[in-house]
GUFI-211682 format. One line per 8 residues: number of its first residue (from 1); their letters; for each residue y, z, x of N, C-alpha, C. Coordinates in steps of 0.05 Angstrom, whole numbers. Each point is the difference from the previous one (the first is absolute). Layout:
! residues N
NUM = A = Y Z X Y Z X Y Z X  ...
! end
This chain:
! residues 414
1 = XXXXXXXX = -306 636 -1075 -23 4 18 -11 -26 10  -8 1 19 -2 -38 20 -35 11 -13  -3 -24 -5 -31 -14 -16 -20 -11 30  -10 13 8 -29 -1 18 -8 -27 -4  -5 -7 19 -9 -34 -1 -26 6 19  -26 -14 -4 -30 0 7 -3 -31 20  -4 -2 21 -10 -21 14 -37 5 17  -20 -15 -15 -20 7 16 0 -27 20
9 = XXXXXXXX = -18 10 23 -3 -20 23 -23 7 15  -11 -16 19 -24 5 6 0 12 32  -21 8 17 7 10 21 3 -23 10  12 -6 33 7 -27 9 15 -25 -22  9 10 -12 14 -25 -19 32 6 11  22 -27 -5 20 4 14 9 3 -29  30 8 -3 22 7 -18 23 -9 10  19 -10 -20 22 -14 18 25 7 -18
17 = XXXXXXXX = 23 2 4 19 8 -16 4 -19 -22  7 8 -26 3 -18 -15 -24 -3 -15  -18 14 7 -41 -2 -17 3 24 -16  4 1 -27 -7 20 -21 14 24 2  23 -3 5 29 22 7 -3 14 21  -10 -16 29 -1 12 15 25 -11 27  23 15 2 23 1 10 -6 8 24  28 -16 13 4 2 26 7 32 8
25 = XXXXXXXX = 6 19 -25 13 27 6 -38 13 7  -14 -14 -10 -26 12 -3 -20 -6 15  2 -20 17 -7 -13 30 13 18 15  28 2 3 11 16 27 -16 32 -2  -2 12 -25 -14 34 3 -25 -1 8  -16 -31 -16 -33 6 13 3 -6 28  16 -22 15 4 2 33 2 25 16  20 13 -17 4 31 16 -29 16 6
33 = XXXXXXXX = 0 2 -32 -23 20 0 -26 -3 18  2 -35 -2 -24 -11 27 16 9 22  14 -4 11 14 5 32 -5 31 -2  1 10 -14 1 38 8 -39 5 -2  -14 -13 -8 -30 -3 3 -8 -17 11  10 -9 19 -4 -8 29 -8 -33 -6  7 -9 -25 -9 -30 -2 -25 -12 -12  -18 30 -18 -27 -8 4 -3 -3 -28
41 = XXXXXXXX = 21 -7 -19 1 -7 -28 0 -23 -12  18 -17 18 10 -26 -4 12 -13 19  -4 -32 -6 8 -19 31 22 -16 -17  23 10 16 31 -19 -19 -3 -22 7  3 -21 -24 4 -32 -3 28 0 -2  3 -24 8 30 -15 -18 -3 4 -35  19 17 1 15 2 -31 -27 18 -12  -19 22 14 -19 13 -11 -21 9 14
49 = XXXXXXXX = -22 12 -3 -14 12 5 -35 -7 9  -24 6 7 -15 -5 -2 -20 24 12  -11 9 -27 -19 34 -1 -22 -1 20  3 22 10 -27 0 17 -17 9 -16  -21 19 15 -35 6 -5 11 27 -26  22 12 -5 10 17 -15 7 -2 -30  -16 8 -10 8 2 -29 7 17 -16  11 9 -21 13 22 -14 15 -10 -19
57 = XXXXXXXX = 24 15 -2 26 0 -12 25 6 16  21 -10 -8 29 8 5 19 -7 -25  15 23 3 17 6 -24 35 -2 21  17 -23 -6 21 4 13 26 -11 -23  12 4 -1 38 -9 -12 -16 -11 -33  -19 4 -15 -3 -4 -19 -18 -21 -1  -14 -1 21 -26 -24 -4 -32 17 14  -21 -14 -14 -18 18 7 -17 -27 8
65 = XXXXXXXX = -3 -2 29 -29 -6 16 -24 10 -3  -17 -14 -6 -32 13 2 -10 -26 21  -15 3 13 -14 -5 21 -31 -1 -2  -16 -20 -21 -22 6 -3 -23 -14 29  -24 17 2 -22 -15 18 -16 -27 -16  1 -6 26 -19 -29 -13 -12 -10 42  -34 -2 -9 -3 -8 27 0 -36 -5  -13 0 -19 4 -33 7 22 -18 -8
73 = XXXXXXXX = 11 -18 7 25 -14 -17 -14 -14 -18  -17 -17 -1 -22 -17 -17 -7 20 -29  8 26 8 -21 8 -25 30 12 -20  -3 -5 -26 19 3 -21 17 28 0  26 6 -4 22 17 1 -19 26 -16  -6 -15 -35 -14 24 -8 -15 15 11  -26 -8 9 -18 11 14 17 28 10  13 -9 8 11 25 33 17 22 -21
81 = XXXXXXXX = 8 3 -21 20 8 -6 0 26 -4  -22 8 -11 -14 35 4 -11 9 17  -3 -14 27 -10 7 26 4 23 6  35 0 12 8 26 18 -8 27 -17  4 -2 -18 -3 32 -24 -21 4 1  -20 -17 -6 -27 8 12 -8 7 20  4 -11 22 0 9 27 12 28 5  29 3 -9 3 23 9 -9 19 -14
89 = XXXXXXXX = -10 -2 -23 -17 19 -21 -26 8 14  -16 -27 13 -39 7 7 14 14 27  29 2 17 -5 13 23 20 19 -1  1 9 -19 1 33 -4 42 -6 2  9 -13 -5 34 2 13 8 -2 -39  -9 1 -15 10 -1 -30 -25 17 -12  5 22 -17 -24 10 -23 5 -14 -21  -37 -1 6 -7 -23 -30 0 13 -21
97 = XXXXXXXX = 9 27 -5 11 9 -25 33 8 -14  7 -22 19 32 1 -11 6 -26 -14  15 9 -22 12 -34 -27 3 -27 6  11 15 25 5 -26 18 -22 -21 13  -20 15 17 -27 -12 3 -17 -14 -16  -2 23 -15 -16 -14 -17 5 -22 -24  25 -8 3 8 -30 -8 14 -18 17  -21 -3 22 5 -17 24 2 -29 -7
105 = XXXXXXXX = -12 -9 -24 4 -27 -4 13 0 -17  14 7 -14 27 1 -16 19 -13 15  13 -27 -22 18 -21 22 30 9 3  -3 -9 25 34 16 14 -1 31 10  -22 11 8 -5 18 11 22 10 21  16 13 -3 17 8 26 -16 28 13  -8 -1 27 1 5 14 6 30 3  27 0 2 22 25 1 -13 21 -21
113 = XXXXXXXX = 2 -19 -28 -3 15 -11 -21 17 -8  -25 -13 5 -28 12 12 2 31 13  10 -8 18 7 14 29 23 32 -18  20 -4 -19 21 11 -4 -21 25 -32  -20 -23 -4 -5 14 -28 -14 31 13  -21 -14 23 -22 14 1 14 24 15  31 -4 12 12 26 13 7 17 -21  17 -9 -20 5 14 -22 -25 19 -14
121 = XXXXXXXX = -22 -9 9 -21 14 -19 -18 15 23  6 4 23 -7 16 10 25 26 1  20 -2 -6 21 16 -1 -6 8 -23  -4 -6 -22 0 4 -22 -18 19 -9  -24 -1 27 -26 14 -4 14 25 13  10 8 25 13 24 16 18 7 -13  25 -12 -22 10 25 -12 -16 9 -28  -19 -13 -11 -19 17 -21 -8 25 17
129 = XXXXXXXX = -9 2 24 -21 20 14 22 21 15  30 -20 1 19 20 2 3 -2 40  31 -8 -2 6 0 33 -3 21 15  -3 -9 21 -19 28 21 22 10 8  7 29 6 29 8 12 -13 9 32  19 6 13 2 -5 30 19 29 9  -3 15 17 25 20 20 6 -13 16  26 -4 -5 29 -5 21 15 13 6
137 = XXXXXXXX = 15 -5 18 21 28 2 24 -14 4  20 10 -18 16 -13 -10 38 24 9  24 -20 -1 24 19 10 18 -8 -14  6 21 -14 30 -7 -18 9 31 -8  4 -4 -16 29 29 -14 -16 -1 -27  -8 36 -2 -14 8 -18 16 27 -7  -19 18 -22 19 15 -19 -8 24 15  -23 4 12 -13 17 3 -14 -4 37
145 = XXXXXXXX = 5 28 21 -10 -3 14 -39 -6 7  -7 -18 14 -28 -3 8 -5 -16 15  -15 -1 18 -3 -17 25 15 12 22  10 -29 18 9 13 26 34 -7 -16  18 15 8 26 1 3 7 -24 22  21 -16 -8 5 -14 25 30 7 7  10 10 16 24 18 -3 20 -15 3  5 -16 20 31 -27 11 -5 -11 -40
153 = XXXXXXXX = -19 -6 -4 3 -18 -27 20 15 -19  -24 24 -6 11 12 -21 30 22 6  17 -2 23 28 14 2 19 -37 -13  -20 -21 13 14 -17 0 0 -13 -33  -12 2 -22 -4 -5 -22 3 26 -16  0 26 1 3 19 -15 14 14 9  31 -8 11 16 24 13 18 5 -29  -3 -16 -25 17 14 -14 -16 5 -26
161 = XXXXXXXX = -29 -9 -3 -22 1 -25 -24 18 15  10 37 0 -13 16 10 -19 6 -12  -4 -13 -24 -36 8 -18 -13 -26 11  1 -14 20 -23 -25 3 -5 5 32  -24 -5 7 -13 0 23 -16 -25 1  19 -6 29 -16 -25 11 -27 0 16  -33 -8 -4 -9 12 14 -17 -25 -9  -31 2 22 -17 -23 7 -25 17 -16
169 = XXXXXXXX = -10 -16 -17 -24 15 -16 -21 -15 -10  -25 13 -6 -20 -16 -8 3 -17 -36  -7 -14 -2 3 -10 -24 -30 -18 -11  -15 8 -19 -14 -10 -13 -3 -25 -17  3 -24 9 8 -21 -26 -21 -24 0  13 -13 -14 -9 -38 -2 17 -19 23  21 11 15 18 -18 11 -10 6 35  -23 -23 7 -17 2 16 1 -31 15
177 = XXXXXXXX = -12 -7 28 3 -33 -1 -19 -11 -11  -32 11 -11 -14 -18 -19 14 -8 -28  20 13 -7 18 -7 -23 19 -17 4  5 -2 19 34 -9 10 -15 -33 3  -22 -3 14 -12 -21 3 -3 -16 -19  -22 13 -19 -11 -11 -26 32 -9 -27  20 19 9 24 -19 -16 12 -14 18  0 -3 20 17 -28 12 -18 -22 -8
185 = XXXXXXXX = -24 5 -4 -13 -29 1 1 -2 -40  -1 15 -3 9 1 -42 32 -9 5  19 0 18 22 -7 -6 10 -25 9  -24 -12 24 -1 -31 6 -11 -15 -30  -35 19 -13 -3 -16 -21 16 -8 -24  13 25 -5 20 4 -23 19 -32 -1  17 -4 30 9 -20 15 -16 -24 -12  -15 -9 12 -16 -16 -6 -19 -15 -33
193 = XXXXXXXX = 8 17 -17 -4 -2 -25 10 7 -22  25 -4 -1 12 -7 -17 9 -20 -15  -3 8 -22 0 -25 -26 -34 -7 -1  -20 18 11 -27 -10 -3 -18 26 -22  -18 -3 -2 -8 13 -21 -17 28 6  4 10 36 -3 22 9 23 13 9  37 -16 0 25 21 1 1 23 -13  -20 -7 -31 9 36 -11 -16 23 1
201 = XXXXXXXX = -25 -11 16 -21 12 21 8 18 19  17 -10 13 8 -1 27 20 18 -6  19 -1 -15 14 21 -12 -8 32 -13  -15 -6 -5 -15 37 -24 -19 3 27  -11 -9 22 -7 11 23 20 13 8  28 -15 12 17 13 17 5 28 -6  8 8 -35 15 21 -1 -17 29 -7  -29 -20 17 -27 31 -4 12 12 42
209 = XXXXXXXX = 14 -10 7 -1 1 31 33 13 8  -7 16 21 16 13 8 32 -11 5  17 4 -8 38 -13 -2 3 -11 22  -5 29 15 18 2 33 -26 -13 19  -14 -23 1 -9 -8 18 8 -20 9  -9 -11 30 20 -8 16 -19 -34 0  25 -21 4 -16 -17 8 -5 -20 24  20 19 17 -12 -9 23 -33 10 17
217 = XXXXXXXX = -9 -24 -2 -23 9 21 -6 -28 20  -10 23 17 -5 -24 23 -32 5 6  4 -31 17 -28 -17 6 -19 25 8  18 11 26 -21 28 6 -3 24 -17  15 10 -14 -4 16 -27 -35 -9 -14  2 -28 -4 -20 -15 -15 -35 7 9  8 -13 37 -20 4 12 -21 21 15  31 22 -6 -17 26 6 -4 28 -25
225 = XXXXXXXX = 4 -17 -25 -8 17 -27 -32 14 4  5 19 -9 -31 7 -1 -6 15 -20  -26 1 -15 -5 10 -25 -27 21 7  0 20 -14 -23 23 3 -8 2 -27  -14 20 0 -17 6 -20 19 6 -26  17 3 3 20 13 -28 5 -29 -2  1 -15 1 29 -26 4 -30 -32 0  -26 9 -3 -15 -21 -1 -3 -20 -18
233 = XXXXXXXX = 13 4 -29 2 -15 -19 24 -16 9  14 4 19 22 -16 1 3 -36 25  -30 4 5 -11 -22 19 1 -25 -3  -8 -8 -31 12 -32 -11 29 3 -2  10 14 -15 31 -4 -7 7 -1 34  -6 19 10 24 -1 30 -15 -33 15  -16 -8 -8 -8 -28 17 12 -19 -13  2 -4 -21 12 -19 -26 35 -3 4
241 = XXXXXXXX = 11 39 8 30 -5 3 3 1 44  -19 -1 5 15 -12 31 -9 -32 -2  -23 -18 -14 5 -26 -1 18 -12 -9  25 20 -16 17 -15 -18 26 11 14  -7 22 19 32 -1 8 8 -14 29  -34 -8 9 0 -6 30 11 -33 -10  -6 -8 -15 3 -34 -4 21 2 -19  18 15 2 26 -7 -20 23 -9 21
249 = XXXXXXXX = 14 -15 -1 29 -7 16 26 4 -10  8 19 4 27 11 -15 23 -26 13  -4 -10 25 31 -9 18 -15 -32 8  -20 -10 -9 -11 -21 5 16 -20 -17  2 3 -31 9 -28 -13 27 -1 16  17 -27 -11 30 -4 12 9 5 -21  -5 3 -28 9 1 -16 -2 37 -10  4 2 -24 0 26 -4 -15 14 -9
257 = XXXXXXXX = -26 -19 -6 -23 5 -6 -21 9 14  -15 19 4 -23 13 10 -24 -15 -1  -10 0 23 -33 -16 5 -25 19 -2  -24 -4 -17 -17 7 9 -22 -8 -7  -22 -1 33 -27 -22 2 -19 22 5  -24 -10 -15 -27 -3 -1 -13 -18 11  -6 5 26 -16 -24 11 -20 9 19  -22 -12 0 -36 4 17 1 -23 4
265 = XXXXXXXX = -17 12 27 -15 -24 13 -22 -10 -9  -1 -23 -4 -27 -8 -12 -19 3 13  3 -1 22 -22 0 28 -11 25 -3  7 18 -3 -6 26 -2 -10 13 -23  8 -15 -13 -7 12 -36 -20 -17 -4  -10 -21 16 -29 -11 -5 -21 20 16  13 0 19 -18 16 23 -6 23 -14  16 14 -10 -12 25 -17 -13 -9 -27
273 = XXXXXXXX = 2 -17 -17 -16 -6 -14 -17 -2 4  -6 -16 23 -33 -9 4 -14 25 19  18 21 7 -21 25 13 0 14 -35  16 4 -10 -14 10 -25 -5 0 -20  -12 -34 1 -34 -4 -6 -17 0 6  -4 -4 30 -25 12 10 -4 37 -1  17 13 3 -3 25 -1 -10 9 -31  14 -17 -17 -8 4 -27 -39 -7 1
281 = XXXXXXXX = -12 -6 8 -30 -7 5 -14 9 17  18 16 22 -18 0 30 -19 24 -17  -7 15 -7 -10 25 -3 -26 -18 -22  8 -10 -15 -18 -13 -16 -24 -19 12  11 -14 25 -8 -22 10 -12 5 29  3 27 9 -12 12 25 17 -5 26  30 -8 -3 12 -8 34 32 23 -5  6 3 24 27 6 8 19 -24 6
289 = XXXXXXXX = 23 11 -7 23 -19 2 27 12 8  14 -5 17 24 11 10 18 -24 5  32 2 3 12 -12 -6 12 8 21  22 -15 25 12 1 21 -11 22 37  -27 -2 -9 -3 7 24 7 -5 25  2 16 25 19 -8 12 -17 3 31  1 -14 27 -11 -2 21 21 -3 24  -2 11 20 16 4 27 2 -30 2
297 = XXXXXXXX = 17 -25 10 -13 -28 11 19 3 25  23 1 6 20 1 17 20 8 3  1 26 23 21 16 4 1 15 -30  31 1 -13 -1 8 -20 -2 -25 -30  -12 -11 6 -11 -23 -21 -28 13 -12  3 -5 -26 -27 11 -7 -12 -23 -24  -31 -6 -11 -5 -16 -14 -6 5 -24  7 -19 -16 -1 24 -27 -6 -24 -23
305 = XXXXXXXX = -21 -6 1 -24 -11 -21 15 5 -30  -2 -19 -23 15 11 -32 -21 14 -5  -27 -7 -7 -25 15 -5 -25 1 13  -15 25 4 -30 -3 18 -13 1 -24  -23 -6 2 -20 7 -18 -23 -1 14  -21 27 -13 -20 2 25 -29 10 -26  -16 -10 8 -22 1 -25 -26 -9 17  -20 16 -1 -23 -1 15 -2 -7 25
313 = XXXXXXXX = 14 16 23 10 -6 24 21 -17 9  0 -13 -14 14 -27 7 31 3 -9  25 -7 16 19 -4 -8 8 -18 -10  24 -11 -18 15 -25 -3 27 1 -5  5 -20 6 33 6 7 19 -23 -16  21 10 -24 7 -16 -16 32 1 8  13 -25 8 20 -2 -6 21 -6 -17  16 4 -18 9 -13 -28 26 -7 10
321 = XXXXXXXX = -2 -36 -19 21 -15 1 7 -6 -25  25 2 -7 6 -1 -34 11 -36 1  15 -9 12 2 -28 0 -29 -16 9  -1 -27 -15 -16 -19 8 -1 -4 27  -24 -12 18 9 -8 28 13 -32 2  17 1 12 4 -36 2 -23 -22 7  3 -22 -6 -13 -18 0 -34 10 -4  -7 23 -13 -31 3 -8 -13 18 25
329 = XXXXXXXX = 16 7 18 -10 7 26 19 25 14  -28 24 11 21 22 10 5 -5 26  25 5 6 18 2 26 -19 5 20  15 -16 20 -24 22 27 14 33 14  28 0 -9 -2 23 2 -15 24 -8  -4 -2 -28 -17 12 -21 -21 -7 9  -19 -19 12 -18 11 11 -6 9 26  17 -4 12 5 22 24 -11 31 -5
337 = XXXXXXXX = 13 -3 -18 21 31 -4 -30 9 -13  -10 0 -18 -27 -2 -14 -24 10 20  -1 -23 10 -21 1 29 7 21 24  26 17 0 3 20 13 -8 22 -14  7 5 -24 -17 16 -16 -26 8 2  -13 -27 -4 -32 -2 -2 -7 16 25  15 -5 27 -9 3 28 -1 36 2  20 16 -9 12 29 -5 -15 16 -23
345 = XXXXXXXX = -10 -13 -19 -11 12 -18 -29 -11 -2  -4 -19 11 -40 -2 10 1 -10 -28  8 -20 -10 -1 -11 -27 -9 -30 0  -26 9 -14 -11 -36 3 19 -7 -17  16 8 -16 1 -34 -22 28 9 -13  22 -6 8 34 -9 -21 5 -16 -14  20 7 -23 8 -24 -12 28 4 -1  8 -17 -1 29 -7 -13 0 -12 -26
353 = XXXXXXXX = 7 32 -13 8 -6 -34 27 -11 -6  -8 -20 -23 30 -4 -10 -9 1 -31  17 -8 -24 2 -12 -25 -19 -20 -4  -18 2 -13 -4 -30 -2 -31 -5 -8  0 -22 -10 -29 -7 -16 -28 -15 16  17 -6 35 -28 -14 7 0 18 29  -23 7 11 -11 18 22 -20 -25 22  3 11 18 -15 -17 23 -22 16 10
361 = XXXXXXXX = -23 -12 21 -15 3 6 17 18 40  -20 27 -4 2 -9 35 -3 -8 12  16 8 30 -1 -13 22 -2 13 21  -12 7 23 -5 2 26 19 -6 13  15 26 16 17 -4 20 -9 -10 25  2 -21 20 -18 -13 25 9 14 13  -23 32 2 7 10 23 -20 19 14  -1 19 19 -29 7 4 -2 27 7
369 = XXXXXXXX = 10 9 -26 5 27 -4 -26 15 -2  12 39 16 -17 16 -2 5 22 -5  -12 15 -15 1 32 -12 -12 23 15  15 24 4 -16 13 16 -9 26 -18  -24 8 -1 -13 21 -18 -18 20 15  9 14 13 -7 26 9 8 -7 39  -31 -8 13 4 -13 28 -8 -26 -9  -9 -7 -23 0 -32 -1 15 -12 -15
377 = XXXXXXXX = -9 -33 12 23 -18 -15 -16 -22 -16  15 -6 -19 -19 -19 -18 24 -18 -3  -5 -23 -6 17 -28 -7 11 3 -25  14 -11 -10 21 8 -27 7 -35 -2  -5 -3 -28 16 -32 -10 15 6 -10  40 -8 5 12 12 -21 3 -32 -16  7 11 -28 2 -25 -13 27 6 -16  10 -27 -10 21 10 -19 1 -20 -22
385 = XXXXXXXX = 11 8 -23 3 -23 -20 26 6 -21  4 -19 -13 23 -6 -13 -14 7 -33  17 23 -11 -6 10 -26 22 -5 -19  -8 -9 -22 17 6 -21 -8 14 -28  15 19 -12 -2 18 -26 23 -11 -22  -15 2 -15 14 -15 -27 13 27 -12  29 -11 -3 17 34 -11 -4 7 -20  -13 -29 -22 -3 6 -30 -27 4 -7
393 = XXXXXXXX = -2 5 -19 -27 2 -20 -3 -27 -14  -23 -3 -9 -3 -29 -6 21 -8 -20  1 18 -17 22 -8 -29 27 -9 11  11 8 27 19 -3 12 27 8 -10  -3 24 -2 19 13 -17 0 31 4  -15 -1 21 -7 35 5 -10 3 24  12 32 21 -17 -14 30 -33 -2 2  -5 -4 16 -34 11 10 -8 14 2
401 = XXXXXXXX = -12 12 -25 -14 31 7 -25 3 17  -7 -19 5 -19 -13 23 -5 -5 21  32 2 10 12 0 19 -16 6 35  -6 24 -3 -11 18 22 -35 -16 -1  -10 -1 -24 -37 -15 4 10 -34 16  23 -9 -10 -2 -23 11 6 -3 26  16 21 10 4 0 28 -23 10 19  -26 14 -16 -18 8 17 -19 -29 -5
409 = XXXXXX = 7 -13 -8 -28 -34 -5 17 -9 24  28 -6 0 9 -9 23 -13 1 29  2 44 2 -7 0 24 -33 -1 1  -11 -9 -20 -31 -5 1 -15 38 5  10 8 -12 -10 34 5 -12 6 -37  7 -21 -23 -3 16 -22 -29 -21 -12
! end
């Protein structure tokens, strides 16, 4: 059995063949896998790689990538190292009551296996409560007439076995596509972990599950599943097994080995972090908070703010940046883009959030803007300023549970 090899690396860090058993056979599958996801994974170097804004895991030919976040390069590898698990734990994409979670700082954390435990134990929970059966209607050669007769079949299969009738009939079972689903993605995990200390897991699940299910499924199968009221307990597991069968690569490695990645955008997994922590307070603290609202700007172009926040009339408008800004200073596109905001949403005052331990003062956009409120118009200052939120807690070892009060000192509302 080939022995799993562990490489961690940071987001934006390069990798080069020849760094910690990472092969040229293992460069050519992560290229693919980037070329068939349009490029937005990784930027090829000579002899290697270099990660974008994406972090996760990949499991390929017997080596395992993890991909940890880190916004600043200045600040130490440790620090960052229980980030993502957390993150995806406070925004709802991992329960914080699976083995896995809740020993997020446990060293050498894989990823996968997080991801592989907490499927197993939602399965584990649906056959205690017992698999839901389904009516299909089903055609083969039975002992006994019922259903419809299908007649060309059955002259053509029973012209010489005159006790069997071929006929199309209803059938009551477990062999359904919420089943067929939930083991292809138990038969990618199964795949995927062996020789680890959830293969014999993965095994005493399989043989609670129906023989004859199939494992082909496709992308649209996936996307148009739908669950009702009989089939509601089955909502994590079926989310858990389409993230694991959508990101598996059966025909990606060159080798004979099977690929499969875990990877988020950091950009986005901040952006939802930081809407929910404010949502975690708005009710406590007296404001509304929404997250991607959206405005007509051009033709079919529309504008779409990361967060509003609106608290005693007044709106504010937060943008989140998970990287540092260069040289200490935000882009003028970003404040462009900001100050169009302000203009659409009648918002005195934006910031551009990022990471980080020092915050600035506002600033006044030079311009000689006006608001219109009923038939009149009143003058509007928009202003904007450059924010930063510290991801840790002071001990630095745990995130910010503080998170959301410190972002309201920012916008000067708390």
């Amino acid at each position: 059995m080939k022995k799993i090899k562990q490489i961690s690396v940071f987001e934006h860090q390069r990798l080069l063949v020849g760094t910690n058993g990472f092969k040229q056979v293992h460069l050519d599958a992560l290229l693919k896998l980037n070329e068939y996801h349009d490029g937005k994974y990784f930027e090829p170097i000579a002899k290697g790689l270099k990660f974008n804004q994406y972090v996760g895991i990949i499991q390929v030919d017997g080596l395992v990538i993890q991909i940890n976040p880190k916004a600043d390069k200045a600040d130490q590898d440790s620090r960052w190292s229980g980030v993502l698990l957390n993150m995806l734990k406070a925004c709802g994409k991992l329960k914080a009551n699976s083995t896995g979670a809740a020993n997020v700082n446990r060293k050498h954390l894989n990823l996968l296996e997080v991801y592989f435990e907490l499927y197993l134990q939602e399965l584990d929970s649906l056959l205690r409560k017992g698999l839901v059966k389904k009516y299909r209607k089903q055609t083969k050669n039975v002992s006994s007439l019922k259903g419809k007769l299908e007649f060309a079949g059955h002259l053509q299969k029973n012209i010489i076995h005159k006790e069997r009738f071929y006929t199309t009939h209803q059938v009551y079972d477990e062999n359904h596509l919420l089943h067929h689903v939930l083991f292809k993605a138990l038969s990618i995990v199964s795949h995927f972990t062996k020789g680890t200390r959830l293969y014999d897991h993965v095994k005493r699940v399989q043989l609670n599950f129906p023989s004859n299910l199939s494992l082909n499924i496709t992308k649209s199968q996936l996307e148009n599943l739908k669950l009702n009221r009989k089939t509601k307990d089955y909502t994590y597991a079926v989310e858990l097994a389409r993230l694991i069968i959508l990101n598996f690569s059966p025909d990606i490695s060159s080798g004979k080995e099977k690929m499969l990645s875990l990877l988020f955008d950091m950009n986005d997994l901040w952006e939802t972090y930081i809407l929910r922590q404010l949502k975690k307070i708005s009710t406590q603290h007296d404001f509304e908070v929404t997250g991607q609202e959206s405005k007509p700007f051009w033709g079919n172009n529309y504008l779409r703010p990361d967060i509003v926040l609106r608290k005693n009339g007044k709106v504010y408008i937060i943008d989140t940046k998970w990287k540092l800004p260069k040289s200490n200073s935000a882009s003028v596109g970003d404040l462009r883009q900001m100050y169009t905001y302000c203009r659409f949403w009648d918002a005195e005052k934006a910031v551009l959030l990022y990471p980080g331990s020092k915050s600035h003062n506002y600033q006044s956009y030079i311009t000689d803007d006006y608001s219109k409120v009923s038939d009149n118009t009143i003058s509007i200052n928009h202003q904007c300023k450059k924010g930063m939120v510290n991801v840790f807690s002071d001990n630095e070892t745990k995130l910010n549970d503080n998170l959301g009060l410190d972002i309201l000192k920012i916008l000067e509302v708390y």
